[in-house]
N, C-alpha and C positions, 0 to 999 in steps of 0.2 A: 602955173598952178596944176598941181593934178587933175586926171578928169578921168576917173574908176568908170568901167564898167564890170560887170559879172553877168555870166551866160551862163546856160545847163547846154551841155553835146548830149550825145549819144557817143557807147562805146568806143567808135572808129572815129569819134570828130568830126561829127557832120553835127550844127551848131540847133537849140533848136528856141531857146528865149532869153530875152534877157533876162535878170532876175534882179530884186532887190536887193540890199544887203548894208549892214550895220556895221561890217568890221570885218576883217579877217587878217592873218597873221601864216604868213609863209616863207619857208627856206628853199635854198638852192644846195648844194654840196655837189665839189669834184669829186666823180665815183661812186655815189654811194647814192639812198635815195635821201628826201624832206625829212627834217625831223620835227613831227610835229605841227603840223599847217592844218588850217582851219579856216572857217566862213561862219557868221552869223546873218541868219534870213530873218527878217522882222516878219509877224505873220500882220502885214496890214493887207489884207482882203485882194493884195493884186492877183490872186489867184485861188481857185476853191481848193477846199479839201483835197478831192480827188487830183485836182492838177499838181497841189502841193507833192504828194505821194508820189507821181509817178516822175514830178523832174528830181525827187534826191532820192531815187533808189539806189541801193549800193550796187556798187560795179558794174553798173549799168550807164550810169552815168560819171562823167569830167565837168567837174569847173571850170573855167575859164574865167581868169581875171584881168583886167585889161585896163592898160595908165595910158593916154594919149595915142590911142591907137597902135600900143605893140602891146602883145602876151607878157605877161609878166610870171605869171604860173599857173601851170594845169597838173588839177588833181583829181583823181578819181575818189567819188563818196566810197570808201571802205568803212560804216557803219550805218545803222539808220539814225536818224536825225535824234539830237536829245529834246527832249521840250518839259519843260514844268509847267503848269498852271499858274497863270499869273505873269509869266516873265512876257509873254507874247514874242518869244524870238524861238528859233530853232537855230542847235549850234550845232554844225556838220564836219567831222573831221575827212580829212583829206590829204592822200597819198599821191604822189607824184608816179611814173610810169614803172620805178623801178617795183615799187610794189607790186603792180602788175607781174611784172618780170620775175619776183619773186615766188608766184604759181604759175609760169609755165615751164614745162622743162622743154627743154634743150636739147630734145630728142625729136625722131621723126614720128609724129604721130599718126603718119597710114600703116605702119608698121603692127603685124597682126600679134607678134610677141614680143615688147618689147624689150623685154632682157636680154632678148640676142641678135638684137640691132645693133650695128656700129657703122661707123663714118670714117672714111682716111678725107682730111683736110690741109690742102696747103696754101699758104698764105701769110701775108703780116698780123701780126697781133691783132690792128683792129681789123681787117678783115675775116679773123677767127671768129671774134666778138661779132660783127656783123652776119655770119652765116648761123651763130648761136640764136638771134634773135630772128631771123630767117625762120630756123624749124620753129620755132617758138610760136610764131605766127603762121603756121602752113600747117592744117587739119582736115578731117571732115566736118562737113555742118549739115547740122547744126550739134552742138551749138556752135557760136562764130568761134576765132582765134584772130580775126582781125584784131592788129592791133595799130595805131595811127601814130607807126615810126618811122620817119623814112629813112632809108637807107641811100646816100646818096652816091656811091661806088666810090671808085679809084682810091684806095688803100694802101698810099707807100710804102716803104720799111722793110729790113729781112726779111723774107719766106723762112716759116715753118711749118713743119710738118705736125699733125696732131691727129688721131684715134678718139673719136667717142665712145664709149660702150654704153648701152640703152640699160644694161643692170645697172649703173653707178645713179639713176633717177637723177642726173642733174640739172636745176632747174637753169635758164639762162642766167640767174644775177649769178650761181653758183660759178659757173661758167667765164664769168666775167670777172667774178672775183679770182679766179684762177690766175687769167688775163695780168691782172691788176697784180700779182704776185710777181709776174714776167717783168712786170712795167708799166705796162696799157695805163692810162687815163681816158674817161670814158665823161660824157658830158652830153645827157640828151637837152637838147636848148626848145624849150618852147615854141611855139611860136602860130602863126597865121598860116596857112599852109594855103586860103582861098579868102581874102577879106571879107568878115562877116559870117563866113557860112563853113568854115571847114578846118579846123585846129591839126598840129601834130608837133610831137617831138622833130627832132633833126638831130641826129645819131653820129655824133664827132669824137673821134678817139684816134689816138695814137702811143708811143710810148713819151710820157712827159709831155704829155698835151697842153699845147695853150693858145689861146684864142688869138694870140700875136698884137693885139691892145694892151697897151701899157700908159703908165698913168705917173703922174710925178705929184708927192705931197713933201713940203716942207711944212715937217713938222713942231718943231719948235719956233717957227715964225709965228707972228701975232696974228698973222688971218692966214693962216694953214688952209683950211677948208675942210680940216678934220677936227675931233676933237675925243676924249674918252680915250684914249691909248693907253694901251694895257700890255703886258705881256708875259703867257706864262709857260710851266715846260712840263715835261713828263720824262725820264729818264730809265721808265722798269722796263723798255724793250731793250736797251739799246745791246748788240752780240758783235763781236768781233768774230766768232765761230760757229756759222749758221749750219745745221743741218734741212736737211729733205728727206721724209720718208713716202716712198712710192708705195707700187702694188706690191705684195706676197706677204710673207710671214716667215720669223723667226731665222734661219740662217738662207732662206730664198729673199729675203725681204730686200727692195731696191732702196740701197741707198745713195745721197751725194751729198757733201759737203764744201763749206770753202771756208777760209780764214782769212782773215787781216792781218798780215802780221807787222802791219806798222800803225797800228791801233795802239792808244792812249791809254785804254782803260786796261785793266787785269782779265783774265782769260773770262770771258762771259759766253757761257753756249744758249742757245737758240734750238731748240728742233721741233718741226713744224711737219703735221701728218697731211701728206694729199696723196691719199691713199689710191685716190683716182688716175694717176699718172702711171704709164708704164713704161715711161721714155728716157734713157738716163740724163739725153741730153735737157732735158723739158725740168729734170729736176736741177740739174748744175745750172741751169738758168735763173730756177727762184731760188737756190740759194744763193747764187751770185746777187739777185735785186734785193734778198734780205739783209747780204752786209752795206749795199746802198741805202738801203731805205733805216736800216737800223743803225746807219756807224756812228753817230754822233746823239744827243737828249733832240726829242723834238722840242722846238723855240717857237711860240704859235703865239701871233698877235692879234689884237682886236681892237679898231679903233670904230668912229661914228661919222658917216659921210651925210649929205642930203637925200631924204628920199626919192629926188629925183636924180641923181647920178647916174650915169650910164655903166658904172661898174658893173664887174660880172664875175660867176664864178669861173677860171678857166685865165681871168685877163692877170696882166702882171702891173707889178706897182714897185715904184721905186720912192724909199722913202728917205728923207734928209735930215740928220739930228745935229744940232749944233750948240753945245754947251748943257746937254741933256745931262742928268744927275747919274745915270745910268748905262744908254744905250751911247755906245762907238760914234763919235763926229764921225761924219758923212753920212753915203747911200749905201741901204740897204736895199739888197733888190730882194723881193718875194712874190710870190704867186696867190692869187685869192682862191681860196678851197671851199669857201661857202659865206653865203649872203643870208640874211633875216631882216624881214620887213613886218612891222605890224599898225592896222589902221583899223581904228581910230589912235588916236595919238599921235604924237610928235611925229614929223613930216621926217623922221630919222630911217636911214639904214644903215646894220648893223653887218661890217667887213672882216671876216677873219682869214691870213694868211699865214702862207709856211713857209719855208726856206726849202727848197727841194730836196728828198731824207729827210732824216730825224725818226728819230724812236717815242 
C-alpha cells in the first residue's frame, strides 16, 4: 500500500516539517520541466497562521512528496497559496527544478559587466550542461544562488568546444535546451540526498539518455499489467532539409544545413534561429540532430500502469502486440518521456512514451 508523505524544505533542501495534505497531482518529463503539479494542504489547525505562511512561501520553499520512503517529486511553491472561504484547503502549485533554472542565467555572476563576459568550454554535451548549471549556482550572497543539484562528475562522450557570451543573457534551461538541439537528454531525478533531513535533484544526461531499466508489457494479453493504450501522432515538424541560422546578419549571417536525401516525404524545409551560436561546426550538429529528431511523424503512446510501479521517466519498455486491430504483432521497443500521477484517486499512473525521433 502506499504510505505518502509531504515535507516543506528550505530553498537548498535542507528539510524542515512534515506537512499535511489532501491530494496532489505531479509529472515528470525527459528534458523539459513538470507540467502542471500541485498539492492540496487542508487548513486543520496542525499549524498557526503564521507558520502556515512561512512554510508555502514562494521560492523559498520545495515540497517534497514521498511514497514508502523514496522522493517521488520535488517542487518549488512558484505562487502563493489559493484559499476561498469555506473550502478550508489551500491549493499550491508547484514547479519542479527546471523552473528554477528557468531564472538563472547561465552566466558568471561575479562578473562586473556582464555583456562582455565569455567562457571558452570543453567538453561532452552533458558536461556543457553541467558547467551551465555550475554558473547558475555560483554568485554572491546574498541573496543565495544555491541551488540543491548535484552534480555528480565524469561525463563521457565527444568533447566540444563552446563560447558563451554574457550579452546572449542565457538563462541555463536556455542553455540546455541548446544541448537538447545537439542530442543531450537531461533528467534531474529526485531524490533523498540525507534521509529525513536533506532533498536534491541528481543531474543525469547524456546524448539519448536512459536510465538503462527496461520493462516488458504484453499488451494484448489478458493480465497485461497495463491498461488505457492509446496512440497518437503529430506530423507538422517532420523536414528532410533542416536549416541552422547562427550569429550575424544578412550576407555575414552564419549559416548550416543538411538534407535527407533518402527521405520518404516531398522536399519539407525546417529553419531554426540560434542566433546565439557562432560555431559552424556547433550549427552542422543541430541541423544534423533536427533531421534525426524530425525525419519521421512523431508516434507517442500512453498507456495506465499501477501507482505503485517502479517506472520512470528516462527507463525503456518494450511492449508486445498480438492480434491487435492496429499496432504491428510483436515488440515494440520505446523510451518513457514522462510520467503523471495524481492522488486522491485511483491508485493509477499515467506512462507516455516515444520511439526515439519523430516530429
Amino acid at each position: 500500500m502506499p504510505e505518502y508523505q509531504a515535507y516543506t524544505c528550505d530553498s537548498v533542501g535542507n528539510v524542515y516539517d512534515r506537512i499535511p495534505f489532501s491530494g496532489f497531482s505531479h509529472s515528470t518529463l525527459l528534458s523539459a520541466g513538470d507540467s502542471g503539479s500541485s498539492i492540496t494542504v487542508p487548513l486543520d489547525g496542525t499549524f498557526t497562521k503564521t507558520e502556515m505562511r512561512n512554510h508555502f512561501r514562494p521560492w523559498s520553499r520545495i515540497i517534497a512528496i514521498e511514497n514508502n520512503r523514496k522522493i517521488e517529486y520535488l517542487g518549488y511553491i512558484t505562487a502563493p497559496p489559493t484559499y476561498r472561504r469555506g473550502s478550508n484547503v489551500l491549493d499550491i502549485r508547484l514547479s519542479d527544478a527546471w523552473a528554477m533554472l528557468n531564472r538563472r542565467g547561465a552566466w558568471d555572476h561575479n562578473a562586473t559587466n556582464v555583456e562582455e563576459w565569455q567562457q571558452d568550454v570543453s567538453g561532452s554535451l552533458a558536461y556543457q550542461g553541467a558547467m551551465a548549471i555550475l554558473r547558475g549556482r555560483t554568485a554572491p550572497a546574498p541573496p543565495s544562488a544555491d541551488l540543491p543539484i548535484t552534480l555528480p562528475g565524469g561525463y563521457p562522450g565527444a568533447s566540444v568546444d563552446r563560447t558563451y557570451y554574457g550579452y546572449h543573457f542565457e538563462t541555463v534551461s536556455d542553455v540546455l535546451s541548446d544541448l537538447g538541439d545537439e542530442g543531450l537528454d537531461v533528467l534531474l531525478k529526485p531524490r533523498w540526498a540525507t534521509l529525513d533531513s536533506q532533498i536534491d535533484w541528481l543531474y543525469q544526461a547524456g546524448p539519448a539518455w536512459s536510465s538503462g531499466t527496461s520493462y516488458e508489457f504484453f499488451v494484448t494479453a489478458e493480465q497485461s499489467g497495463i491498461s488505457a493504450f492509446s496512440e497518437s501522432g503529430d506530423a507538422l515538424r517532420v523536414t528532410n532539409n533542416a536549416y541552422r541560422v547562427g550569429e550575424g546578419s544578412e550576407v555575414d549571417m552564419l549559416v548550416r544545413s543538411n538534407r535527407n536525401l533518402d527521405s520518404l516525404y516531398p522536399l519539407l524545409d525546417r529553419v531554426e534561429m540560434s542566433k546565439n551560436v557562432s560555431k559552424a561546426a556547433q550549427l552542422n550538429a543541430m541541423s544534423a540532430q533536427d533531421l534525426v529528431l524530425f525525419e519521421h511523424p512523431t508516434y507517442q503512446q500512453e498507456f495506465v500502469v499501477s501507482g505503485d510501479h517502479a517506472i520512470a521517466a528516462g527507463d525503456s519498455v518494450r511492449l508486445h502486440f498480438d492480434g491487435d486491430p492496429w499496432m504491428a504483432d510483436g515488440w515494440h521497443e520505446r523510451r518513457v518521456v514522462k510520467t503523471a500521477k495524481s492522488v486522491p484517486g485511483p491508485n493509477f499512473k499515467t506512462i507516455t512514451v516515444q520511439p526515439t525521433g519523430g516530429a
